[in-house]
DSSP file (Angstrom, degrees, kcal/mol; ACC not computed):
  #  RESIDUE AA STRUCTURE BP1 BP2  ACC     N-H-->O    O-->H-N    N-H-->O    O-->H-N    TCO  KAPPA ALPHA  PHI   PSI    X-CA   Y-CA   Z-CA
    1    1 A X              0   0    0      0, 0.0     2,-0.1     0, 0.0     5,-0.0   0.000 360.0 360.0 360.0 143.6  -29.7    6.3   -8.5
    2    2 A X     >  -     0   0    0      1,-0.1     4,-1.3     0, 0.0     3,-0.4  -0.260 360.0-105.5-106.0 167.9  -30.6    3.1  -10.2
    3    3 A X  T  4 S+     0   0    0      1,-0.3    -1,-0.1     2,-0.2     0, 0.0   0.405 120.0  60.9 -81.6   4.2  -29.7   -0.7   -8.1
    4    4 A X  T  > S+     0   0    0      3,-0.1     4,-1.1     2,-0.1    -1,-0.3   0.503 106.9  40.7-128.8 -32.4  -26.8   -1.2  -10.4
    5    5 A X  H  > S+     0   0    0     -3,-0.4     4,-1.8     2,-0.2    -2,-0.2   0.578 115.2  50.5 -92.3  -8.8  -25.0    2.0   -9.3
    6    6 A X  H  X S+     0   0    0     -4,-1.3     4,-2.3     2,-0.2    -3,-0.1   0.737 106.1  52.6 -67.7 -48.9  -25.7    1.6   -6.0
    7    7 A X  H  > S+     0   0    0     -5,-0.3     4,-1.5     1,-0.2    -2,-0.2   0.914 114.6  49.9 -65.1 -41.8  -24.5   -1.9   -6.1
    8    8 A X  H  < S+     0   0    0     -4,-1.1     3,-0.5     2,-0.2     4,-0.2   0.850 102.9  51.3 -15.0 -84.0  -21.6   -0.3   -7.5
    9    9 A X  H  X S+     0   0    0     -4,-1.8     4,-3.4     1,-0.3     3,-0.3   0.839 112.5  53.5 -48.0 -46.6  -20.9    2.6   -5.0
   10   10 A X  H  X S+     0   0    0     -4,-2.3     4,-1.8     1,-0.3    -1,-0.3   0.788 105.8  53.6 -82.3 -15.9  -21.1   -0.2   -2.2
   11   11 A X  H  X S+     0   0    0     -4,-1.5     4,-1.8    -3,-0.5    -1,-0.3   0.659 111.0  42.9 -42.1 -32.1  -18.7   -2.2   -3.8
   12   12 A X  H  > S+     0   0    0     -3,-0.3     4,-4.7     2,-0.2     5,-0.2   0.838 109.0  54.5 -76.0 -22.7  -16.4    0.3   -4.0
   13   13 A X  H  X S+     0   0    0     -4,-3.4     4,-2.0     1,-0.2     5,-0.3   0.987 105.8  54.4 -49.9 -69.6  -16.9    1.4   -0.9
   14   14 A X  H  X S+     0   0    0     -4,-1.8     4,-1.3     1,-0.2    -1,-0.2   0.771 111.6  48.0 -28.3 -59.9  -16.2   -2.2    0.3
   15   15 A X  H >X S+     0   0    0     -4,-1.8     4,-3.3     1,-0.2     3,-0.6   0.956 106.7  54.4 -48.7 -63.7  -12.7   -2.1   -1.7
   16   16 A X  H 3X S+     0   0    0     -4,-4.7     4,-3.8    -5,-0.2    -1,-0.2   0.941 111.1  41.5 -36.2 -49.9  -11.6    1.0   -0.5
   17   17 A X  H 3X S+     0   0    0     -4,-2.0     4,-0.9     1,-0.2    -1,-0.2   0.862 111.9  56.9 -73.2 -25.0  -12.0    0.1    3.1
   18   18 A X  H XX S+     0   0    0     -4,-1.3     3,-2.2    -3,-0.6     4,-2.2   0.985 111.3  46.2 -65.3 -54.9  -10.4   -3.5    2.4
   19   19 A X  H 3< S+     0   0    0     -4,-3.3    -2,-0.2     1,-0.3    -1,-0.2   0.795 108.4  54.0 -69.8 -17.9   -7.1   -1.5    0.8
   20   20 A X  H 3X S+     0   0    0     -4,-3.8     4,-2.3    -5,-0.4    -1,-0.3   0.806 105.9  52.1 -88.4  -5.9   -7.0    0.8    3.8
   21   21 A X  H <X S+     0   0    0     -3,-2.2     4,-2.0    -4,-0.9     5,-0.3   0.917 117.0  43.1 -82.4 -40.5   -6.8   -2.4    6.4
   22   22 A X  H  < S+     0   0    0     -4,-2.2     5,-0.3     2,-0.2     4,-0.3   0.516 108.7  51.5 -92.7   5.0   -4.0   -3.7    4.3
   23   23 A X  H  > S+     0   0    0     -5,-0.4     4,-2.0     3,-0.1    -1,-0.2   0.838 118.0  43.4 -96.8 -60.7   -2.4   -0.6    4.0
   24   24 A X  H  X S+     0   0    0     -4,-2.3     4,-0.7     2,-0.2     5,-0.3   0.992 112.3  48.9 -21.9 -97.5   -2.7   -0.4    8.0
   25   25 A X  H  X S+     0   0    0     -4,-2.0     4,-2.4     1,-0.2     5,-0.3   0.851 109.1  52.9 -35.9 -54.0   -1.8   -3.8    8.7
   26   26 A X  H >> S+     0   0    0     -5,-0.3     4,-3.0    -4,-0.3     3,-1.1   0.978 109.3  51.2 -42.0 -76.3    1.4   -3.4    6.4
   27   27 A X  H >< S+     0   0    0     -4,-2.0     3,-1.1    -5,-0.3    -2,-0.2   0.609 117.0  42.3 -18.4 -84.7    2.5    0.1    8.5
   28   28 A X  H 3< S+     0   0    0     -4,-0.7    -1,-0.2     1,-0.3    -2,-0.2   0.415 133.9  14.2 -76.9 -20.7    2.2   -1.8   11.6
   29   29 A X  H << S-     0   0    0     -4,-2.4    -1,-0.3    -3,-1.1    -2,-0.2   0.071 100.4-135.5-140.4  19.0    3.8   -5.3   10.9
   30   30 A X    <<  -     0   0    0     -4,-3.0     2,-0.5    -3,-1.1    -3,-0.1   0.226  37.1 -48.2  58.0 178.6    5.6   -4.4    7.6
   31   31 A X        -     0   0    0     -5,-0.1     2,-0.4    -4,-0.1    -1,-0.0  -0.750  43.5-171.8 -56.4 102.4    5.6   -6.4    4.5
   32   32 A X     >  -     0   0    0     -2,-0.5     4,-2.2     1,-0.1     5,-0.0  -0.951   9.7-165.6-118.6 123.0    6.5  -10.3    4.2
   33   33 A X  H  > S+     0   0    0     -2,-0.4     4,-2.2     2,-0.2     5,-0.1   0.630  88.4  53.5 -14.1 -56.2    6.8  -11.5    0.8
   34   34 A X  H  > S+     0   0    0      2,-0.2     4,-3.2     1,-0.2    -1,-0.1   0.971 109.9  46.8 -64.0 -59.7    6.5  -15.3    2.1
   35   35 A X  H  4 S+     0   0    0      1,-0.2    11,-0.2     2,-0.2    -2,-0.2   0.835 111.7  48.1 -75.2 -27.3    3.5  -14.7    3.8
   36   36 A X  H >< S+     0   0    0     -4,-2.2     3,-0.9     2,-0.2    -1,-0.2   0.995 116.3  46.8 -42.5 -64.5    1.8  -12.7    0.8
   37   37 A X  H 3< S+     0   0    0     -4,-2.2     2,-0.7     1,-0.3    -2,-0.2   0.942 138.7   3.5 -47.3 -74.9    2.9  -15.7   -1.6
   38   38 A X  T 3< S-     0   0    0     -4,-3.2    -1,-0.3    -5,-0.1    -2,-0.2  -0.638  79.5-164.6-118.2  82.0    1.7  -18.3    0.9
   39   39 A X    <   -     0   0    0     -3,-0.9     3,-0.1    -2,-0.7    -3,-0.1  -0.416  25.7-102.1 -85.7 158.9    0.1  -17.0    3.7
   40   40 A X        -     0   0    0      1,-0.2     6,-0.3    -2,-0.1     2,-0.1   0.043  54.6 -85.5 -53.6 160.6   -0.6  -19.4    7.1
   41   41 A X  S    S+     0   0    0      1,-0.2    -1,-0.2     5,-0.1    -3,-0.0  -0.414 117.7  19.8 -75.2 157.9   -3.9  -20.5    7.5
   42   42 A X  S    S+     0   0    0      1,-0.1     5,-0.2    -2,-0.1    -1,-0.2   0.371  95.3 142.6  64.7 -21.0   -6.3  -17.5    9.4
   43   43 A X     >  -     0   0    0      1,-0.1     4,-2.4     3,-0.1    -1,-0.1  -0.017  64.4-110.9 -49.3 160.3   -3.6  -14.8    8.4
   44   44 A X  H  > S+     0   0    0      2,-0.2     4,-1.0     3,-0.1    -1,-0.1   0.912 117.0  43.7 -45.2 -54.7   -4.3  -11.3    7.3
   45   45 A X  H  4 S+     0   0    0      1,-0.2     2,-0.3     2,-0.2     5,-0.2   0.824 103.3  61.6 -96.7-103.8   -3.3  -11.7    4.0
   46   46 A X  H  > S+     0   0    0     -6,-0.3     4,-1.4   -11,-0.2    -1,-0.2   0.210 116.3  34.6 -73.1 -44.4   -5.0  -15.1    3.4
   47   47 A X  H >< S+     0   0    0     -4,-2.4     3,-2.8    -2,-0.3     5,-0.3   0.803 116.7  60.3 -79.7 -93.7   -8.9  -13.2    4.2
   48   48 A X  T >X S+     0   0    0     -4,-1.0     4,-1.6     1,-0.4     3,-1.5   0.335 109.2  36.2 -46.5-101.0   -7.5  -10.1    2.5
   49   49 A X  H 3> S+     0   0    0      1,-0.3     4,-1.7     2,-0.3    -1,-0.4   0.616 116.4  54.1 -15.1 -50.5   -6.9  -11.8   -0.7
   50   50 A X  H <X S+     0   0    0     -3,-2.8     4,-1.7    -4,-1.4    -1,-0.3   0.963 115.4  40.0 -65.6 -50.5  -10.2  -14.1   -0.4
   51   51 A X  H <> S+     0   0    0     -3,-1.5     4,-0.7    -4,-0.2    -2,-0.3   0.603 118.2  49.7 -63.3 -26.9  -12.5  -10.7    0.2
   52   52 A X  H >< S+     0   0    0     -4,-1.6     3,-5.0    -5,-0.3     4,-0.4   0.938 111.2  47.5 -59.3 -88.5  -10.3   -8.8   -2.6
   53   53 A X  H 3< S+     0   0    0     -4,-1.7     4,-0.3     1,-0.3    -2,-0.2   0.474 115.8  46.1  -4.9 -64.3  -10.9  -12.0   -5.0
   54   54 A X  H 3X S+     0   0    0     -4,-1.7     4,-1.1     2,-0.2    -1,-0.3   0.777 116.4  44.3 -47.2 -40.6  -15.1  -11.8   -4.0
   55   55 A X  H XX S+     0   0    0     -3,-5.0     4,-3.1    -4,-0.7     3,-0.6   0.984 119.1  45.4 -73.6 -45.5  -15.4   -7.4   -4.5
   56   56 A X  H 3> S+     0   0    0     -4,-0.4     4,-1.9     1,-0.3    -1,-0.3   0.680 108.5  50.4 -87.4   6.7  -13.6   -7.8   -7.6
   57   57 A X  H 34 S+     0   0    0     -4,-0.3    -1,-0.3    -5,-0.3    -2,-0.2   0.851 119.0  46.0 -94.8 -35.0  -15.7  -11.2   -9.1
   58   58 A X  H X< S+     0   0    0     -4,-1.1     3,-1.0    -3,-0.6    -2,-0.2   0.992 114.1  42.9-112.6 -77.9  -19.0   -9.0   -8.4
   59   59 A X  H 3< S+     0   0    0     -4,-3.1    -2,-0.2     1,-0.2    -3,-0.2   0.758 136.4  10.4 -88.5 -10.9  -17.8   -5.7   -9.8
   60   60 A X  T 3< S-     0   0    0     -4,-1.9    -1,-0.2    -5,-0.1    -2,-0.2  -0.491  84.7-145.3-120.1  68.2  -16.2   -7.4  -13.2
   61   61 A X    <   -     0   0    0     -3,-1.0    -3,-0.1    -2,-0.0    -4,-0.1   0.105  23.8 -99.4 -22.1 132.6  -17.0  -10.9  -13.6
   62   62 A X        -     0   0    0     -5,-0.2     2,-0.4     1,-0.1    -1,-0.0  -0.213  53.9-108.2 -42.8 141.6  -14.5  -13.6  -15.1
   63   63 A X        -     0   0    0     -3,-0.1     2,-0.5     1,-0.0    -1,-0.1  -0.764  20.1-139.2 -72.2 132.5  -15.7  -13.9  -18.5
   64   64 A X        -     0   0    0     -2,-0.4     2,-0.4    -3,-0.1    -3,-0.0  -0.827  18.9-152.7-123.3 101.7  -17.6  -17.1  -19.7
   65   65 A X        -     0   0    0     -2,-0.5     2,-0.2     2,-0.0    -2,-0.0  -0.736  10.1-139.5 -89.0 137.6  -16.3  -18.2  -23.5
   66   66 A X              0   0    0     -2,-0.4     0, 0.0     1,-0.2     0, 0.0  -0.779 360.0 360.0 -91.5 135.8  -18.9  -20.1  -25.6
   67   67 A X              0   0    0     -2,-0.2    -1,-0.2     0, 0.0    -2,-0.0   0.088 360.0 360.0 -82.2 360.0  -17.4  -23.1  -27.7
């Protein structure tokens, strides 16, 4: 397996395990809307979202247009 599929796999890995803590956390303290939108500083959803943001910038980078 080559360092690029590797990097891959452990990214995915990483995702997966992020979506089953939020999958968790929801079950156990439901859904709020509010706090998704704008969540409190330290909240679940506020690192959720920051750690999402990070897996997904590494396995498909924003794209960089040349003027």
């Amino acid at each position: 397996m080559d360092a690029v599929s590797k990097e891959s796999n452990e990214l995915s890995i990483k995702r997966i395990a992020l979506q089953n803590s939020f999958k968790e956390y929801n079950e156990n303290n439901g859904f709020s809307y509010e706090e998704w939108v704008n969540p409190p500083a330290g909240h679940f959803y506020e690192g959720y979202k920051k750690d999402l943001e990070e897996i997904n910038n590494q396995m498909a980078p924003p794209l960089q247009y040349q003027s």
